[in-house]
C-alpha positions in Angstrom: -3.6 28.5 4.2 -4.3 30.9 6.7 -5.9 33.2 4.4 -9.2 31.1 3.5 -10.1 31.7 7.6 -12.0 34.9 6.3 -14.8 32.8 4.2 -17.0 30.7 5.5 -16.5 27.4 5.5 -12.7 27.6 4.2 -11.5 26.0 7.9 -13.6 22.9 7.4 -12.3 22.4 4.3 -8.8 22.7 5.2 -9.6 20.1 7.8 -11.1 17.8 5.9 -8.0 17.7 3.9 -6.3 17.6 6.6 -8.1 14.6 7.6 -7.9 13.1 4.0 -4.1 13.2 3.6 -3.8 11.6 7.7 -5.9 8.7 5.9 -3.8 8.8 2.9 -0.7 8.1 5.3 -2.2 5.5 7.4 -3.2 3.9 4.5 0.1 4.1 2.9 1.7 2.6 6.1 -0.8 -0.2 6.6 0.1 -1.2 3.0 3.7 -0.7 3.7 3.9 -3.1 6.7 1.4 -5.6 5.1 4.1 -5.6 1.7 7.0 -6.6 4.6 5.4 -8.4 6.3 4.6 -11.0 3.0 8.0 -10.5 1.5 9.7 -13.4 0.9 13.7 -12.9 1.7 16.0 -14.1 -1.5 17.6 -16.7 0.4 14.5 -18.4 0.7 13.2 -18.7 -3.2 14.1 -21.5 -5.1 14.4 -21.7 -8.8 11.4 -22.4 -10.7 10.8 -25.9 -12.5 8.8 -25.1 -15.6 5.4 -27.7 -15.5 6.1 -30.0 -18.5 8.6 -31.8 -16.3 6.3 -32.5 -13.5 3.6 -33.5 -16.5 5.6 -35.6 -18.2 5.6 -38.3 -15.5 1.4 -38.1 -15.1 0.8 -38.9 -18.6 
């Protein structure tokens, strides 16, 4: 990347994706720890109960 220092402008743009793929990662972390922080552990799930049996006793 070094290279692009002779044209103009060719260090901002490195920066700027520089800056970009920083976000990217933050981002990626932030979405990371939010996903752990909602997961539910196995142990803790119970087995579904389809809806016509809770139904059948409104009717």
């Amino acid at each position: 990347m070094s290279s692009t220092r002779g044209s103009q402008g060719g260090e901002s743009e490195s920066k700027s994706e520089q800056v970009e793929a920083a976000e990217r990662e933050a981002a990626k972390q932030r979405l990371l720890a939010q996903a752990e922080t909602e997961r539910v552990p196995v142990e803790d799930t119970t087995r579904a109960v389809p809806d016509r049996r809770w139904r059948r006793g409104q009717r």
